[in-house]
N, CA, C and O atoms as a CHARMM CRD file, in Angstrom:
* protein
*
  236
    1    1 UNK  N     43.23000  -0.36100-107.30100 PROA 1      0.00000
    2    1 UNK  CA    43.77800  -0.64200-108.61600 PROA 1      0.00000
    3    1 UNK  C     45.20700  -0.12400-108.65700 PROA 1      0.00000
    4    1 UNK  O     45.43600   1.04900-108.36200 PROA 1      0.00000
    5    2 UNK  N     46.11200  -0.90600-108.99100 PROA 2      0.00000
    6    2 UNK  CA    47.66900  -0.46400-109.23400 PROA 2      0.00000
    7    2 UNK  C     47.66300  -0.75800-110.71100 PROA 2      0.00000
    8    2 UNK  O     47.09600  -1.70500-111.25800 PROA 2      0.00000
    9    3 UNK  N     48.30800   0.10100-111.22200 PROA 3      0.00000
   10    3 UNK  CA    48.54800  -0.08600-112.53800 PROA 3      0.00000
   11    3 UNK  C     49.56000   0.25000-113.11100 PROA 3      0.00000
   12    3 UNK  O     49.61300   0.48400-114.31900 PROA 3      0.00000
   13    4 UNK  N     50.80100   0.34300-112.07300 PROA 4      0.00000
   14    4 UNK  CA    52.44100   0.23200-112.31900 PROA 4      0.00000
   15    4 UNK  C     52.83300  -0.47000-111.11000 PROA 4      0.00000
   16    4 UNK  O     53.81800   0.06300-110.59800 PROA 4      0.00000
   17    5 UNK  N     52.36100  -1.57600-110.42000 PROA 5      0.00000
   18    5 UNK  CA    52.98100  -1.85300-109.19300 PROA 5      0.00000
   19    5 UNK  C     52.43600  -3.38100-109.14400 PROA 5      0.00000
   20    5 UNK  O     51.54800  -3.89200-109.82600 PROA 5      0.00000
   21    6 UNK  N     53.32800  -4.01300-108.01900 PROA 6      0.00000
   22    6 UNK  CA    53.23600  -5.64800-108.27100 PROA 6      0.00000
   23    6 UNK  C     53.17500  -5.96500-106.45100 PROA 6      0.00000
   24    6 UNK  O     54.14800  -5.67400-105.75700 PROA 6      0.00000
   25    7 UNK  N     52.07800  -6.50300-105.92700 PROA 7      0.00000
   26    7 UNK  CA    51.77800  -7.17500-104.68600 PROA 7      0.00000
   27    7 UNK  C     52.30500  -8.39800-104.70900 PROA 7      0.00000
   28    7 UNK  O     52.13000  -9.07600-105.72200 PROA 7      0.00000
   29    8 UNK  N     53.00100  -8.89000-103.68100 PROA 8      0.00000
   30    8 UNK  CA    53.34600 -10.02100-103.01900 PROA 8      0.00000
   31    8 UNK  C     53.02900 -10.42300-101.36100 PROA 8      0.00000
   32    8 UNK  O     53.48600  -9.82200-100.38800 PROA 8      0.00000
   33    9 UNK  N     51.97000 -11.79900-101.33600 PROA 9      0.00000
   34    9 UNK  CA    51.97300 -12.19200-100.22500 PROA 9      0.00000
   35    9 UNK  C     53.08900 -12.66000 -99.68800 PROA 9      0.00000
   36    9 UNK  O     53.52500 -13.66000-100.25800 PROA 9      0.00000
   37   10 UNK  N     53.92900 -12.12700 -98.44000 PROA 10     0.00000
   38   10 UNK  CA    55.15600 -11.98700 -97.91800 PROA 10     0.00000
   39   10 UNK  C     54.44900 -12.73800 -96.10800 PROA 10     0.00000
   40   10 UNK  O     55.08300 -12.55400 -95.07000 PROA 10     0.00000
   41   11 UNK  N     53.61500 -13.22600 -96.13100 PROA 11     0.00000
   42   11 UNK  CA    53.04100 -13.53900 -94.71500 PROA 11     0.00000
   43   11 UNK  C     54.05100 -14.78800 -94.57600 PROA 11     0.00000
   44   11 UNK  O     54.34700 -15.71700 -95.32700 PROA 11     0.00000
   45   12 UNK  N     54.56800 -14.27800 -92.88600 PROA 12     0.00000
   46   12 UNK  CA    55.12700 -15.75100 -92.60600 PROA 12     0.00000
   47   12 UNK  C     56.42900 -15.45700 -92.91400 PROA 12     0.00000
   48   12 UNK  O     57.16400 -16.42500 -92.71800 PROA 12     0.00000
   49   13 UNK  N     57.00000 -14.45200 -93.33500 PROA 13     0.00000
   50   13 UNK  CA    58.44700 -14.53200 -93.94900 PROA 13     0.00000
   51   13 UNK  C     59.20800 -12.78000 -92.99200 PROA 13     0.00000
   52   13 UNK  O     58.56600 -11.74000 -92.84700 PROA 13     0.00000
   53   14 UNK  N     60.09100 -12.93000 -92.70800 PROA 14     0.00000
   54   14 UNK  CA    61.02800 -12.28600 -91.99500 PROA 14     0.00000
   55   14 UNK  C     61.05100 -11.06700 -92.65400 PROA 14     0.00000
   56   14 UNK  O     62.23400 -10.89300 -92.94500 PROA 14     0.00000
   57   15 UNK  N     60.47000 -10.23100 -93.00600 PROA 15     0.00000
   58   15 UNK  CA    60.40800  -8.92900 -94.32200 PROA 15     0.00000
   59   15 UNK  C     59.91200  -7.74200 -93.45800 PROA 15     0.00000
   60   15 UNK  O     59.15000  -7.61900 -92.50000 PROA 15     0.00000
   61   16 UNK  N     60.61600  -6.98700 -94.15500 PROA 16     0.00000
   62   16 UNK  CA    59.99100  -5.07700 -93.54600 PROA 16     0.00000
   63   16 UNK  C     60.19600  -4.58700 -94.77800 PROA 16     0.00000
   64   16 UNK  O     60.90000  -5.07200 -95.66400 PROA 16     0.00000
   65   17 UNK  N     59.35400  -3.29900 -94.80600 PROA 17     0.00000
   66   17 UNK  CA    59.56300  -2.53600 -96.32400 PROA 17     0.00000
   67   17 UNK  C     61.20000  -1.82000 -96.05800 PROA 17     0.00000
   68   17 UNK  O     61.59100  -1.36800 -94.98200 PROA 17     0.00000
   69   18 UNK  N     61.96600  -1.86600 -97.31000 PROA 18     0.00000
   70   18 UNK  CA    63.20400  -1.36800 -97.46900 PROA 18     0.00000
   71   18 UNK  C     63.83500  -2.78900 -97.94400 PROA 18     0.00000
   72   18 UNK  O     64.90300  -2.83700 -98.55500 PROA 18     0.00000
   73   19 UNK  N     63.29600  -3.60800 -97.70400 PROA 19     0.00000
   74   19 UNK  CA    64.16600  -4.73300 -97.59800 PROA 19     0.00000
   75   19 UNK  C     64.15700  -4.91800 -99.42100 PROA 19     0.00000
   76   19 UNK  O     63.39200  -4.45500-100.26800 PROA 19     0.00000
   77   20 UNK  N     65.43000  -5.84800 -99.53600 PROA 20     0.00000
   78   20 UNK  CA    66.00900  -5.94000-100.84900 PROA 20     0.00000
   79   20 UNK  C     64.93500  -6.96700-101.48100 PROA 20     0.00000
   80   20 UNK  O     64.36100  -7.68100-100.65800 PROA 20     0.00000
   81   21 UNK  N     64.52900  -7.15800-103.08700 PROA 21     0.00000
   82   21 UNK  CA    63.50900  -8.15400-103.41800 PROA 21     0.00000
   83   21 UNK  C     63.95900  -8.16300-104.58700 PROA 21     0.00000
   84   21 UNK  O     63.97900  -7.12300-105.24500 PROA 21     0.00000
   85   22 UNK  N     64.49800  -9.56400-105.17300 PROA 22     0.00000
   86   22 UNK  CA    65.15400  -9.53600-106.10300 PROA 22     0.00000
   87   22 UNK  C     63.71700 -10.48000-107.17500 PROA 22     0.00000
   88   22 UNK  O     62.92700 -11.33300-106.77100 PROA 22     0.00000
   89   23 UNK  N     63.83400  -9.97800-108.35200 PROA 23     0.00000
   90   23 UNK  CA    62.45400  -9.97600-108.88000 PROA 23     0.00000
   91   23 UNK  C     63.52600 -11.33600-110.21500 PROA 23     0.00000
   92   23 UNK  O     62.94600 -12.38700-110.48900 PROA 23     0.00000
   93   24 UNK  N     64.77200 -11.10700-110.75900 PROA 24     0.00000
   94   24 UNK  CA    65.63900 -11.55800-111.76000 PROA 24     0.00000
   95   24 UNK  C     66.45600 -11.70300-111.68700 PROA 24     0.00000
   96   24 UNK  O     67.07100 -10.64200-111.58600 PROA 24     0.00000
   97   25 UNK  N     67.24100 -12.79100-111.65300 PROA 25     0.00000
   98   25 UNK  CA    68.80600 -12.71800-111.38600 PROA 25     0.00000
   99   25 UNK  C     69.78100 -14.09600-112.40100 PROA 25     0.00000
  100   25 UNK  O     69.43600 -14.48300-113.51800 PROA 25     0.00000
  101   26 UNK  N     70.33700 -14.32900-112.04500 PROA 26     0.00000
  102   26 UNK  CA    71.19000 -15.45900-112.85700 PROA 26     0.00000
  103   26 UNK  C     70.57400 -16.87800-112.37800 PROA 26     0.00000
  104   26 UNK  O     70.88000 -17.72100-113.22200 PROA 26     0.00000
  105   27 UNK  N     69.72800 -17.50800-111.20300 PROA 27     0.00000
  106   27 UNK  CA    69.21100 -18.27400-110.99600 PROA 27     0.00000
  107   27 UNK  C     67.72300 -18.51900-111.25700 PROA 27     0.00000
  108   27 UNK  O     67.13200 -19.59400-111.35600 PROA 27     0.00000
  109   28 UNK  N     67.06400 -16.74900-111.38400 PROA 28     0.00000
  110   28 UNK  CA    65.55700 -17.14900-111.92800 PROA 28     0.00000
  111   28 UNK  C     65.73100 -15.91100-112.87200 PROA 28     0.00000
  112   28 UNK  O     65.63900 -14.71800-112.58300 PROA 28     0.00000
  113   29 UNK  N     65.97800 -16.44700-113.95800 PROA 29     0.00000
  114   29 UNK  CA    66.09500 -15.70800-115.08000 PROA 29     0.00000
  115   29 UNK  C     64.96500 -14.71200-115.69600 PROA 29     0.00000
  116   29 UNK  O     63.81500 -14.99600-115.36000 PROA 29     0.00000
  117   30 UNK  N     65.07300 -13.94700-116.27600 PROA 30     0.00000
  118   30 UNK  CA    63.64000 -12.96600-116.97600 PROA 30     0.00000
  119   30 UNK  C     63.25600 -14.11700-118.11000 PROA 30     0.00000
  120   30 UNK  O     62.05700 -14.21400-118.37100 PROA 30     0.00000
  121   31 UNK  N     64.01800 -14.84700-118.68500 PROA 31     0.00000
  122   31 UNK  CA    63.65600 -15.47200-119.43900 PROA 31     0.00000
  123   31 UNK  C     62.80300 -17.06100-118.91900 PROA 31     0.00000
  124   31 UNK  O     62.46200 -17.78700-119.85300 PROA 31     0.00000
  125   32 UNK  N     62.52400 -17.49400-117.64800 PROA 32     0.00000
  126   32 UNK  CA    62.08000 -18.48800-116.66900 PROA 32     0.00000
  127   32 UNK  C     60.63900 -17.50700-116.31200 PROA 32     0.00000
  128   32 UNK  O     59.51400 -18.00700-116.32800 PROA 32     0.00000
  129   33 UNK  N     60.86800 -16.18900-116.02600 PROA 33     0.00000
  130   33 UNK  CA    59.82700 -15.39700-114.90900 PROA 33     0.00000
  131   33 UNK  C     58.78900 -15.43100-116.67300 PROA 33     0.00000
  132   33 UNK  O     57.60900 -15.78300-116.68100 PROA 33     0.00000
  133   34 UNK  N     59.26300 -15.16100-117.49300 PROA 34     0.00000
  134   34 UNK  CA    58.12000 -14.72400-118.79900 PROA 34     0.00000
  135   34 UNK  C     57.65400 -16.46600-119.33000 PROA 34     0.00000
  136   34 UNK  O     56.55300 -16.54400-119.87600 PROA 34     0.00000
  137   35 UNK  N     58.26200 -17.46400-119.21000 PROA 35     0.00000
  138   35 UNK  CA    57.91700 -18.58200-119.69600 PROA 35     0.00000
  139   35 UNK  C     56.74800 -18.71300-118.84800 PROA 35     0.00000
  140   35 UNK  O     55.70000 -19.20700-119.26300 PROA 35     0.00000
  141   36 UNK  N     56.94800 -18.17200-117.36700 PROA 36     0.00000
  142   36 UNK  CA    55.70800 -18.90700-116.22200 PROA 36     0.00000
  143   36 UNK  C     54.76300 -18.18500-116.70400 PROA 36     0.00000
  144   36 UNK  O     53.86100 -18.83300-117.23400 PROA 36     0.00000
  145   37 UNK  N     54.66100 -17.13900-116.70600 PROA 37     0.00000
  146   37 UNK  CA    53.72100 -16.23900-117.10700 PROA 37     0.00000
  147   37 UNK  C     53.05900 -15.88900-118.52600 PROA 37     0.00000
  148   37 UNK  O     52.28100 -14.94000-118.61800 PROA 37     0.00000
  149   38 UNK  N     53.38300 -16.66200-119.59300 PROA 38     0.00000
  150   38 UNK  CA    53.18500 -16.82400-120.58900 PROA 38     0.00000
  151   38 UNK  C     53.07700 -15.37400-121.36400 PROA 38     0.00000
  152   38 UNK  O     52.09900 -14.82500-121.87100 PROA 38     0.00000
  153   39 UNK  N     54.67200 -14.89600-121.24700 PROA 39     0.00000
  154   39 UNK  CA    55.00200 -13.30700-122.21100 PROA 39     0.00000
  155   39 UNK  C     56.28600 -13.85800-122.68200 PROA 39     0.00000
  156   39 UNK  O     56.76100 -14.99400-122.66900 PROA 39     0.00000
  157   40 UNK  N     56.68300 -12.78000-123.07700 PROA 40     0.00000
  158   40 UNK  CA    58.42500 -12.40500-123.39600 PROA 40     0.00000
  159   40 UNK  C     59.02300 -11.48300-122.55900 PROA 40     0.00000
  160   40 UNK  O     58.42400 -10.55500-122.01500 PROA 40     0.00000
  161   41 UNK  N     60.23900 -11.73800-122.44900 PROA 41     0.00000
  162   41 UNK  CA    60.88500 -11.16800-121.74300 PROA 41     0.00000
  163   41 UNK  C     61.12200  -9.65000-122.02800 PROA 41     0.00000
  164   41 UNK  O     61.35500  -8.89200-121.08700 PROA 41     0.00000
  165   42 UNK  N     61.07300  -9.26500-123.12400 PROA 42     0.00000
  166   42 UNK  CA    60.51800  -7.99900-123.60300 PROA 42     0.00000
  167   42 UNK  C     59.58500  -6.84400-122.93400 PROA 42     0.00000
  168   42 UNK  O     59.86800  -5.73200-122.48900 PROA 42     0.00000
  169   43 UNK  N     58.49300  -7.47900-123.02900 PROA 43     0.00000
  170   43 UNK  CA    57.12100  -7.23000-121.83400 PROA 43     0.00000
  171   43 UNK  C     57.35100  -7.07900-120.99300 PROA 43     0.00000
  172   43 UNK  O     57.28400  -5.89800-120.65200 PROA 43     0.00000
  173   44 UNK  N     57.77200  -8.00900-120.02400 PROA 44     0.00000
  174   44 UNK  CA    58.37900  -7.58500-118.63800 PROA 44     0.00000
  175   44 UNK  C     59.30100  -6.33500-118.48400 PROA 44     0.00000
  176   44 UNK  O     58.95900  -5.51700-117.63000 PROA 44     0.00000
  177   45 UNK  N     60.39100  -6.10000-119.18300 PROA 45     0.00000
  178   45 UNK  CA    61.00600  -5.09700-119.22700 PROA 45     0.00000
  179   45 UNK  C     60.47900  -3.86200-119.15400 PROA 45     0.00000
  180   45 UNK  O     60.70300  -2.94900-118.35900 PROA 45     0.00000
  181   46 UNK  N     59.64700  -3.94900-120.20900 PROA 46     0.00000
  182   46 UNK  CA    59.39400  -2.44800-120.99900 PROA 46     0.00000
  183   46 UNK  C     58.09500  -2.16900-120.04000 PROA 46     0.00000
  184   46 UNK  O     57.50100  -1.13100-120.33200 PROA 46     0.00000
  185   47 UNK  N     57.50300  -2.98600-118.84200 PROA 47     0.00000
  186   47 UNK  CA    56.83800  -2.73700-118.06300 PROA 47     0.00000
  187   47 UNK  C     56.81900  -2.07200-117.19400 PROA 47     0.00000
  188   47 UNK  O     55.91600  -1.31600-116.83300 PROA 47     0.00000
  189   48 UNK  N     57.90600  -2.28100-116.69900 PROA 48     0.00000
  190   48 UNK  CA    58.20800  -1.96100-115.46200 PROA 48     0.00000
  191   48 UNK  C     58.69100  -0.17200-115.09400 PROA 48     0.00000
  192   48 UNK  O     59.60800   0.38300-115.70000 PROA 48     0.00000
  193   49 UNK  N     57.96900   0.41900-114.14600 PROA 49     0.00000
  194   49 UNK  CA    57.69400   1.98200-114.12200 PROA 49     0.00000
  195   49 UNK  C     59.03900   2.63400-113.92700 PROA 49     0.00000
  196   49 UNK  O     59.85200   1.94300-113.31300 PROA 49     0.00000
  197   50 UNK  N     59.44100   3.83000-114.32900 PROA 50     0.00000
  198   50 UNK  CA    60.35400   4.56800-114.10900 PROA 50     0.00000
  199   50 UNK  C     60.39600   4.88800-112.57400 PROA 50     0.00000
  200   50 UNK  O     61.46100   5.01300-111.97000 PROA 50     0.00000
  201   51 UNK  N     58.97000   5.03200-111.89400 PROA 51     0.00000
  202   51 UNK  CA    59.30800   4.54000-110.39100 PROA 51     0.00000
  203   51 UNK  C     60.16200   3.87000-109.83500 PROA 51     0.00000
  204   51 UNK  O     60.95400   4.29400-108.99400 PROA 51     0.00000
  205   52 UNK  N     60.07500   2.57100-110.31900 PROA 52     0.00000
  206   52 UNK  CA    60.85600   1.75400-109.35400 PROA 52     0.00000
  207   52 UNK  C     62.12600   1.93800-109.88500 PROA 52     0.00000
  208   52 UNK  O     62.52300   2.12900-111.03500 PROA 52     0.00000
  209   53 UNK  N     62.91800   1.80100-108.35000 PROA 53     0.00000
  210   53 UNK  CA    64.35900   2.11200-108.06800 PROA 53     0.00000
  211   53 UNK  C     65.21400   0.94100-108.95900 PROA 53     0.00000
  212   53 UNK  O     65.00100  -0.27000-108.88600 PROA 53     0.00000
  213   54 UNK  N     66.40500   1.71200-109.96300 PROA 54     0.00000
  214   54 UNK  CA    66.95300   0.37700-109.99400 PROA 54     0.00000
  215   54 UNK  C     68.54900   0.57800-109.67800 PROA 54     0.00000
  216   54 UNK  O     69.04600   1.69600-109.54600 PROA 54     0.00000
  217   55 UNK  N     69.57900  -1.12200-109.53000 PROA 55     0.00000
  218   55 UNK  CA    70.67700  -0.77200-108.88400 PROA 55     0.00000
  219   55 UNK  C     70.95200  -2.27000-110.03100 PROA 55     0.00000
  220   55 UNK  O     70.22800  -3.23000-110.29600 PROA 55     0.00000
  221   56 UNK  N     72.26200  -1.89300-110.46600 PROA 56     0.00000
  222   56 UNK  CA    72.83100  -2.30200-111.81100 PROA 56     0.00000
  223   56 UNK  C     74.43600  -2.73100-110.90000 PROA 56     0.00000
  224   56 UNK  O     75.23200  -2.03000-110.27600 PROA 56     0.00000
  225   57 UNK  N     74.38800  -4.09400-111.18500 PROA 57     0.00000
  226   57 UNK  CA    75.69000  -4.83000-110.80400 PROA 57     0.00000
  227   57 UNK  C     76.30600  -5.28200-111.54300 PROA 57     0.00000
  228   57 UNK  O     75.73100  -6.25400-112.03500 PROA 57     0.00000
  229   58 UNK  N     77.64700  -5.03700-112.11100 PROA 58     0.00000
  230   58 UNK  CA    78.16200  -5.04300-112.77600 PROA 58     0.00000
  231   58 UNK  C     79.69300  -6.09200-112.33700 PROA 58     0.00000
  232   58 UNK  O     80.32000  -5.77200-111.32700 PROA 58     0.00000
  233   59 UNK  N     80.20300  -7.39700-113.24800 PROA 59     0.00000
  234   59 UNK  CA    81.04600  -8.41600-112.79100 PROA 59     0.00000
  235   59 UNK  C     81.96500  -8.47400-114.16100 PROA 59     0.00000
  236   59 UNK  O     82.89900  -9.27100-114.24400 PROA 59     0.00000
């Protein structure tokens, strides 16, 4: 049971842990990732654990 953490089948694909995994960006929007999943983009946010690392890019 995980209950701050998100599995992805990665079989078949060129990946090692460390590697970068972009979950939101300007092409798959938070607002696209919550439509599939039937939330708000809200939810997703306020989900996500103080665990995970974050890195803020700024243009």
């Amino acid at each position: 049971i995980c209950m701050d953490m998100t599995m992805l089948d990665v079989t078949g694909l060129d990946v090692k842990a460390g590697d970068e995994a972009i979950v939101f960006n300007q092409e798959h929007t938070i607002m696209q990732l919550a439509n599939d999943i039937n939330t708000i983009p809200y939810e997703i946010l306020t989900n996500i654990s103080q665990r995970v690392k974050r890195v803020y890019f700024y243009e």
